[in-house]
N, C-alpha and C positions, 0 to 999 in steps of 0.2 A: 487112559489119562495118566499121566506122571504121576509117580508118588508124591512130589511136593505140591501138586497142583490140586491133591485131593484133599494133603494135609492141610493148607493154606485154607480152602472151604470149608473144613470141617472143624477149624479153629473159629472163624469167623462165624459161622453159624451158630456155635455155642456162646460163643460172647454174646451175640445177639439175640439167641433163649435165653441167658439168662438177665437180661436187658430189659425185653420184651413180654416175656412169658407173665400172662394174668394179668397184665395190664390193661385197663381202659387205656383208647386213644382217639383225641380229637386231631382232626384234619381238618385243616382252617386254610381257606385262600385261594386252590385251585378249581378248576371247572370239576366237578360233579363225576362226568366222566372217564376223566384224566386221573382217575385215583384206583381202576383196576387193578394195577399192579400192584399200589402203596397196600391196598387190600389185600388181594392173595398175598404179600410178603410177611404183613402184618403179622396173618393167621396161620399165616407157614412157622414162622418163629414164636407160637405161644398166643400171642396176647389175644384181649377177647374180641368178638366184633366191635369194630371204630363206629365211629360218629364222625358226619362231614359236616364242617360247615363251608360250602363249595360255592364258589363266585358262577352260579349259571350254571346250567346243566351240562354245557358244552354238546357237541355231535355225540348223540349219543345217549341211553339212559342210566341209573343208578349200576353202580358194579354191583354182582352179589358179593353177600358176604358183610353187607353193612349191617349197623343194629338202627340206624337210622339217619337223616341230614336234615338242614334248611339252608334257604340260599341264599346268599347276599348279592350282592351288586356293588362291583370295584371294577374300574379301566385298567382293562385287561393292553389296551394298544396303547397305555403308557406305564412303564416300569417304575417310576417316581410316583403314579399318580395310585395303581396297582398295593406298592409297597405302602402307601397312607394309608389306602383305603381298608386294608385288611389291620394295619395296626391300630385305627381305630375304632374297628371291630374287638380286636382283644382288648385295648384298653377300655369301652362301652359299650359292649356288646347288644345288638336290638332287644327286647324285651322279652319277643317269639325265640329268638337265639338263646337266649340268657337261662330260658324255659325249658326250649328242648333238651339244654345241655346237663339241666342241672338234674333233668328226667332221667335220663341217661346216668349221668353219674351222682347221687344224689351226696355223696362222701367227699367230692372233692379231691380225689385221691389219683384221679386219670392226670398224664402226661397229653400236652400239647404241640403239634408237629405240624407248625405253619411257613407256608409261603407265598409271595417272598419271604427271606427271611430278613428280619429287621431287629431294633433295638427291644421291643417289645417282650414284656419277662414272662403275662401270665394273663391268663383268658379267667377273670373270675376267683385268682385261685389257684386255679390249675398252671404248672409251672409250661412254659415254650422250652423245649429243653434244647431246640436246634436252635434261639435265638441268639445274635450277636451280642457281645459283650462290647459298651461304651468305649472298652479298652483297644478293641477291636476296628470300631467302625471308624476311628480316626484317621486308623493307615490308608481308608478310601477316598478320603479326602486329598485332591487334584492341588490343593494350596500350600499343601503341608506335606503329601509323598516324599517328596525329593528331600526334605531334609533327613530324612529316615535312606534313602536310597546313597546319600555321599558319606553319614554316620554308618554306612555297615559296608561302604566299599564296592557300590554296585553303581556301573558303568549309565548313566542316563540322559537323557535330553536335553540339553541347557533349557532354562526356562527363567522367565521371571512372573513376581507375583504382585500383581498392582489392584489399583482400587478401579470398580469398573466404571470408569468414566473416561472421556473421552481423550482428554489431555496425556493421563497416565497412561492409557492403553494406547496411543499414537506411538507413544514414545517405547513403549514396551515391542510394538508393533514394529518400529525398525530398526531397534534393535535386533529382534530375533527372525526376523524376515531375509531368507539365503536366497530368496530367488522363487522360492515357490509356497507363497503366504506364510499363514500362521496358524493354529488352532488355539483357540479361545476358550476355557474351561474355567467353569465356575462350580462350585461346590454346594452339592447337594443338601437339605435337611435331611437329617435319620439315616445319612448312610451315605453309600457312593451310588453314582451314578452311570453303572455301566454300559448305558445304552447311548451315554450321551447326549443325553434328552437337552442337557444346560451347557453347552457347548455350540459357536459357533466357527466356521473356516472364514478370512480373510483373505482375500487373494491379493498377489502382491501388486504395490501399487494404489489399493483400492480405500476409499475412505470409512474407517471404522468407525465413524460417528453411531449408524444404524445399530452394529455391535456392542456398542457400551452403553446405550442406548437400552436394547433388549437384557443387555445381563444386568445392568443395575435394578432392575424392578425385580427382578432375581435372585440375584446373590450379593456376598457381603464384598468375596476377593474374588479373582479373576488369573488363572496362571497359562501363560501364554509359551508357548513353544511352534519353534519352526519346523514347517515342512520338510520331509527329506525322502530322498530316493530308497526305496525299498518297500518291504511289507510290512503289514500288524501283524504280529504272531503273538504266542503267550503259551504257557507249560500253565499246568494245571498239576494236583495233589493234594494230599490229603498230610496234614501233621498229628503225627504219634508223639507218645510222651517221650518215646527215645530214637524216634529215627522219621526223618521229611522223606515221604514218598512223593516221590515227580515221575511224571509220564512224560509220553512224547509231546515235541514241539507243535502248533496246529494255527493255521491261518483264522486268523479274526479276519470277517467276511464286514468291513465296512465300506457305506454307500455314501454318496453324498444326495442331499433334495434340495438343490438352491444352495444356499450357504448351510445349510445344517448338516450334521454329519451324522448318521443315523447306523448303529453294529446293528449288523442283523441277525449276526449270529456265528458258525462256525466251522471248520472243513478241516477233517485229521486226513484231507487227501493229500496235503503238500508235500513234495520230495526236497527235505532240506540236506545240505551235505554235511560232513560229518561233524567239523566242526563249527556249524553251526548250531546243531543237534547242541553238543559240549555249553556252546555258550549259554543257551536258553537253560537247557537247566542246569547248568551252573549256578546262574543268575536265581532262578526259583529255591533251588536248595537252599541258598546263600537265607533268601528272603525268610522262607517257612521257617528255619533255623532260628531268624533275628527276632521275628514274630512270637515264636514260643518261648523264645528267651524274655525279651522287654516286656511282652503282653500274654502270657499264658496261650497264645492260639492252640485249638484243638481243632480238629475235622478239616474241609476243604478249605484251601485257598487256591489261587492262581496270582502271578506275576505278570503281565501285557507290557509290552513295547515294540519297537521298532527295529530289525533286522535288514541293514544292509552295508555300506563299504565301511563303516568303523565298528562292524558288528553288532554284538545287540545291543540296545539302549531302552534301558526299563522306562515304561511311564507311570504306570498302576499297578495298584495293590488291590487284592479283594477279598474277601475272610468270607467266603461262602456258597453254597454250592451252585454252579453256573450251568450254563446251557452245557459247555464241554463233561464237567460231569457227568450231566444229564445222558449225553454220548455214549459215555463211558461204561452206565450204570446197562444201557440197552445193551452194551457185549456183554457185560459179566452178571448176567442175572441170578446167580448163582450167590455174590455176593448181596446183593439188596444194596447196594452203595446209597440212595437216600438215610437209608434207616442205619449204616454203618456211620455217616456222619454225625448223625443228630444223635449215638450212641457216646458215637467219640467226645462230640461238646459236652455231655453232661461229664463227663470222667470214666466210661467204662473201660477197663481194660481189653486188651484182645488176647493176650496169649498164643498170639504169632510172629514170626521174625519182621521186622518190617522190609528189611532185604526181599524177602519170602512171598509180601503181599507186594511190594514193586516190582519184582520181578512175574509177576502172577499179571499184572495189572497191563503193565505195560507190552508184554506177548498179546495180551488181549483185543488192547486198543489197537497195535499198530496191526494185527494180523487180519485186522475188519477194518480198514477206515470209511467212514462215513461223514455227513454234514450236515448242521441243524441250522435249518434257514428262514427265517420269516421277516415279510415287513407286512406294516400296517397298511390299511385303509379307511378311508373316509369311509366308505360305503361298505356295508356286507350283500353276501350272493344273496337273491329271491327266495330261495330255497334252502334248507339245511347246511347247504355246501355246494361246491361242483369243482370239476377238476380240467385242467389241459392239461395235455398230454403233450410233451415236448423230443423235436427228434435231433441232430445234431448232421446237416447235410453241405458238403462240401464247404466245414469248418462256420456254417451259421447254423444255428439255431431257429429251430420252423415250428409250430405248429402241427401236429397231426393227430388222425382220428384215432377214437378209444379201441382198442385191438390192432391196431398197426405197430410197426416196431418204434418202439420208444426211449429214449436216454435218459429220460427221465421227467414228471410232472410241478404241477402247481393244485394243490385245493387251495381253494379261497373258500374260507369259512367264518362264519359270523361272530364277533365279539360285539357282546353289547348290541347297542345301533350303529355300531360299524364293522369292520372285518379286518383279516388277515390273511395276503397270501404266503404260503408256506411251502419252501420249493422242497423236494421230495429229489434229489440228483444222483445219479448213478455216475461213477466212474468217467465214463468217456464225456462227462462233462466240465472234468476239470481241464484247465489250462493248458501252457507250458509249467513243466513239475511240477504238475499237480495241485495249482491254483487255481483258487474257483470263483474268486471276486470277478472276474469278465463274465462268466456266464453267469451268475446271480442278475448282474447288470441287463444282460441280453436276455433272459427270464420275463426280466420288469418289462421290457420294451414288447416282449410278445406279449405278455398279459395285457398291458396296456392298449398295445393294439386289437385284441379280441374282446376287452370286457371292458374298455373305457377307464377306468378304473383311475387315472392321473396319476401313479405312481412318480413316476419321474426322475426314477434312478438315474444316477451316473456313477461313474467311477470318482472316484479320490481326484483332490487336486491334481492336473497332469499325469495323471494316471497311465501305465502302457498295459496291456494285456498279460494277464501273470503276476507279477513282480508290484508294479505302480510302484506312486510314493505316494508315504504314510505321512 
């Protein structure tokens, strides 16, 4: 290994013993299972065994390594609904919760490390140290981005922002309709909305009565932007006190079901060219920059927009740690990237060049690319889980049995009383260069046809294989 590559880990590990080390830590939000790693990292870096409070045990039973848990119950297959349900667990924690915890730590003295992460300060006391700051969660708001995006000189969607009813949105409606609809974004409570749970597509032509309709029972504004040829892509990083780390550029993997428009999630397998590369994180540096200037940002953000013949065009802003993180953190295990974030938001220092950890970060990412894929279901498997196994033959996408050669799978596993498939994709399932929104789509269509399941994916408005418009 490089001398800077060891130097780089062995700065970041000390910032995070001395972060971590003797601390009690509560873990609040995720499934049960899903916290082996946050565990082993924990007690790798000092601190003492954690406390979970874990939405469901998920596949799977307790990690070792805990001092103990209780479970709560939050919809896991909706992100708006997920990120409530746990903040109002830290803000009125159940009784049983309130008990274990306070058994556990009876001084009050333990740090809390929940997710999602949300506006949410403190579980009893005990401070959220990876919680977003009010100052923070406004840049995620869809109604108000763009004035912050033309205020700092970054390139973005025309868009306007109307009240959601019918009248204002017709008219916001053809206005910004080129030929291939619209997308309809309304603004979340307590944060953004990255799944676009409160967003609808209009196709052109089509009457958005139904549209203003759905958002007004909803939301307050409503910001509308047209459809355009190209992809969602977005640059992901983290912000130091003195220098914005950006990684490589990576396709946001979005679907359409009906009118809704549903990310599923993410794919570092895109081959973007060079100055496309330049633009996206241009555009991110620019943003993490403008962030930690106006609003103190600390730890992850990302910048998402749309990448094609006028270049990039930002739409959103997000001040927290994402699925591509999440990516990120499975290359560099070495770093702990959860608990490097949630260090960074309280104020820790690191005592590394930040050159040092981008350039560390970013060999990392691009030298493994991978993709984080999941949509919802109505329904969960019979059983624990189960999986198909997916082969890729004369350019479709098939079905085949467990030990046969494979490109890649689907478990579908149970949240709640419903489910999630979750594609699992190798390489030769991406695209042309290296996009992977067609086969996610072609995923949906075999699951659907083996397990019933109504998914119902498509592609993006007018979408082409690869590329689509965004």
């Amino acid at each position: 290994m490089p001398g800077r590559e060891r130097d780089v880990e062995a700065a970041v590990t000390a910032a995070l013993g001395r972060f971590y080390r003797d601390r009690r830590v509560v873990l609040v939000g995720g499934p049960l299972s899903q916290y082996a790693d946050r565990v082993d990292a924990l007690l790798r870096h000092g601190a003492r065994p954690p406390f979970a409070v874990a939405n469901g045990t998920g596949a799977g039973g307790a990690p070792e390594g805990l001092a103990g848990h209780r479970e709560i119950t939050a919809d896991m297959n909706s992100f708006l609904a997920h990120r409530a349900g746990v903040a109002a667990v830290l803000g009125a924690p159940p009784d049983d919760v309130r008990a274990a915890v306070a058994a556990y730590d009876p001084d009050r003295d333990a740090i809390v490390l929940a997710e999602p992460s949300s506006a949410a300060a403190e579980l009893d006391g005990r401070p959220v140290v990876d919680a977003q700051r009010p100052a923070w969660t406004r840049y995620e708001d869809p109604t108000a981005v763009d004035a912050f995006f033309d205020d700092s000189g970054i390139a973005r969607l025309p868009s306007s922002v109307v009240a959601p009813a019918a009248g204002p949105l017709a008219a916001a409606v053809a206005e910004r309709d080129l030929g291939y609809g619209v997308l309809c974004e309304g603004a979340a409570r307590g944060g953004g909305d990255p799944t676009m749970e409160l967003a609808r597509w209009v196709a052109d032509g089509e009457d958005c009565g139904p549209a203003a309709d759905w958002l007004a029972a909803r939301c307050a504004a409503v910001r509308v932007t047209p459809v355009l040829p190209g992809v969602h892509c977005a640059a992901h990083g983290f912000v130091l006190p003195d220098h914005v780390v950006v990684l490589h550029p990576y396709e946001v993997v979005v679907l359409r079901r009906g009118d809704r428009p549903h990310v599923a999630g993410c794919s570092t397998y895109a081959r973007f060219a060079t100055d496309e590369v330049a633009a996206v994180l241009g555009a991110a540096a620019r943003v993490g920059g403008e962030l930690r200037r106006r609003a103190g940002l600390r730890g992850a953000f990302s910048v998402s927009g749309v990448l094609g013949a006028s270049g990039f065009l930002a739409t959103s802003v997000w001040t927290r740690f994402t699925s591509a993180h999440a990516l990120a953190a499975h290359r560099t295990p070495e770093l702990s990237l959860p608990l490097l974030h949630a260090a960074l938001v309280a104020g820790q220092p690191l005592d590394v060049a930040g050159p040092d950890l981008e350039r560390y970060l970013r060999d990392r990412v691009t030298s493994a690319p991978g993709a984080v894929v999941s949509v919802p279901t109505a329904r969960g498997p019979a059983g624990e889980q189960r999986t198909l196994w997916l082969s890729l033959e004369d350019g479709r996408l098939r079905a085949t049995e467990a030990g046969a050669h494979s490109d890649g799978c689907v478990v579908h596993v149970p949240v709640g009383s419903a489910g999630k498939a979750v594609l699992i994709a190798g390489p030769a399932l991406a695209g042309p260069g290296g996009f992977m929104t067609g086969a996610v789509v072609d995923a949906c269509a075999t699951v659907d046809r083996a397990w019933e399941l109504g998914i119902g994916a498509t592609p993006p408005p007018a979408a082409r294989r690869g590329r689509g418009v965004v």
